[in-house]
matplotlib code that plots the C-alpha trace (Angstrom):
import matplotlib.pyplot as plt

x = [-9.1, -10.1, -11.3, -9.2, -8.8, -11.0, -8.0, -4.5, -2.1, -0.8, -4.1, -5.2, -1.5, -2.5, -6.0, -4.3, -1.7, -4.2, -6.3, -3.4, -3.1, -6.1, -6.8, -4.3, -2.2, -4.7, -7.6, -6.7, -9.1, -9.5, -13.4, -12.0, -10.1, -12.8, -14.9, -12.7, -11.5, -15.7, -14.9, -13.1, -12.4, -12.0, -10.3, -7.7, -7.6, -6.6, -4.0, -2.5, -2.5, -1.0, 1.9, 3.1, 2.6, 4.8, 7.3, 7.1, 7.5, 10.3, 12.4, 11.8, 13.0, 15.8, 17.1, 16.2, 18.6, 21.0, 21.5, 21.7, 24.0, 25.6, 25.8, 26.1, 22.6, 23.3, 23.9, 20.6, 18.8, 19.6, 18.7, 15.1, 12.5, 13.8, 13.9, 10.7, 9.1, 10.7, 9.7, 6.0, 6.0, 7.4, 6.0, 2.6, 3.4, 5.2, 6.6, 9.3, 10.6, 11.9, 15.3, 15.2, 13.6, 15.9, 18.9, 16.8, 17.2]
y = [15.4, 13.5, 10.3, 7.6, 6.1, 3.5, 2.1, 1.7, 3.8, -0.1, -1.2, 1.4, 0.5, -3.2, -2.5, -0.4, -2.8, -5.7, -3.8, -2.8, -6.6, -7.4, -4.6, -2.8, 0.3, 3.1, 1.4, 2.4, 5.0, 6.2, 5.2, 2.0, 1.5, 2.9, -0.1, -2.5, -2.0, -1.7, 2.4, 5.3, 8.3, 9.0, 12.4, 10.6, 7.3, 9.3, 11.6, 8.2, 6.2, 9.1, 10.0, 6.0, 5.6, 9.4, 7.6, 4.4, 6.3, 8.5, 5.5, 3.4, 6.7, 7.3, 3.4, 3.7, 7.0, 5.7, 2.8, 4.4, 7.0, 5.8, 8.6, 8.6, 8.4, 12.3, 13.5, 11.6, 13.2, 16.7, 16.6, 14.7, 17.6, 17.3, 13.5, 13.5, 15.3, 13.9, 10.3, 11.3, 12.3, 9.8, 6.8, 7.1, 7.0, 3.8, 2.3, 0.0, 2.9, 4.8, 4.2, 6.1, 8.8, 8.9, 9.0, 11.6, 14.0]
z = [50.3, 47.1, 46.3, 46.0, 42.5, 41.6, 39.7, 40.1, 37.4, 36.4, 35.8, 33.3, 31.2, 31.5, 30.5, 27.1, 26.5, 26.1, 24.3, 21.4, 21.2, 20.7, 18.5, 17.6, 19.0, 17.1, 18.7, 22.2, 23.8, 27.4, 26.2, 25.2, 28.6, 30.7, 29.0, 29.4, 33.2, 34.0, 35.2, 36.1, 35.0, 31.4, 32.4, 34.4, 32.2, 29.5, 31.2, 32.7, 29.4, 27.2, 29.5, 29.5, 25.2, 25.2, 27.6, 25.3, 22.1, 23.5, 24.8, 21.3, 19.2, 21.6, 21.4, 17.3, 17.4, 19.6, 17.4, 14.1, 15.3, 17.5, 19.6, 23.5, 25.2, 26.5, 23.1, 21.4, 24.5, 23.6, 20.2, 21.7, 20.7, 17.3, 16.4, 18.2, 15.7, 12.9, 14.3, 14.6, 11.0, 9.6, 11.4, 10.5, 6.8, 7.5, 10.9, 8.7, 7.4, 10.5, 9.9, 6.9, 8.4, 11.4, 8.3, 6.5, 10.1]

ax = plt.figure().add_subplot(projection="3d")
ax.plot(x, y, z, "-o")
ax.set_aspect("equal")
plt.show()
């Protein structure tokens, strides 16, 4: 049997979410969560903290989608891999601009 966590899966989201207040959502590292909680393992940290942002992201795009095209939620979902990627792209060159982007699609 393993070793039990040294931290729970909620602490490690707490831990990133005040860290991308204080800092900033592109300053959020498993390093950077590691130090703040005091431990754990960056293996696991990061494996935690990068499934709930993809969960995040996925259900921001979806509602963004949802809204501009007013599509049902089942619909949006199928087309997912696609607006995904489109999202990605285009958020990094400017977050205010999604809406355009999601148009652009």
């Amino acid at each position: 049997m393993g070793r039990v966590a040294e931290f729970k899966n909620e602490d490690i989201v707490k831990a990133g979410l005040d860290l991308e207040e204080t800092n900033g959502k592109d300053k959020v590292t498993p390093a950077a969560i590691r130090n703040h909680l005091g431990g754990g393992s960056n293996v696991r940290i990061k494996e935690i903290w990068n499934n709930f942002v993809s969960q995040r992201d996925e259900e921001e795009v979806l509602e963004n989608a949802t809204d501009i095209t007013e599509l049902p939620l089942e619909v949006v979902k199928s087309f997912w891999p696609r607006v995904y990627s489109i999202s990605n792209t285009c958020i990094p060159i400017h977050s205010g601009s999604i809406h355009r982007c999601m148009n652009a699609a």
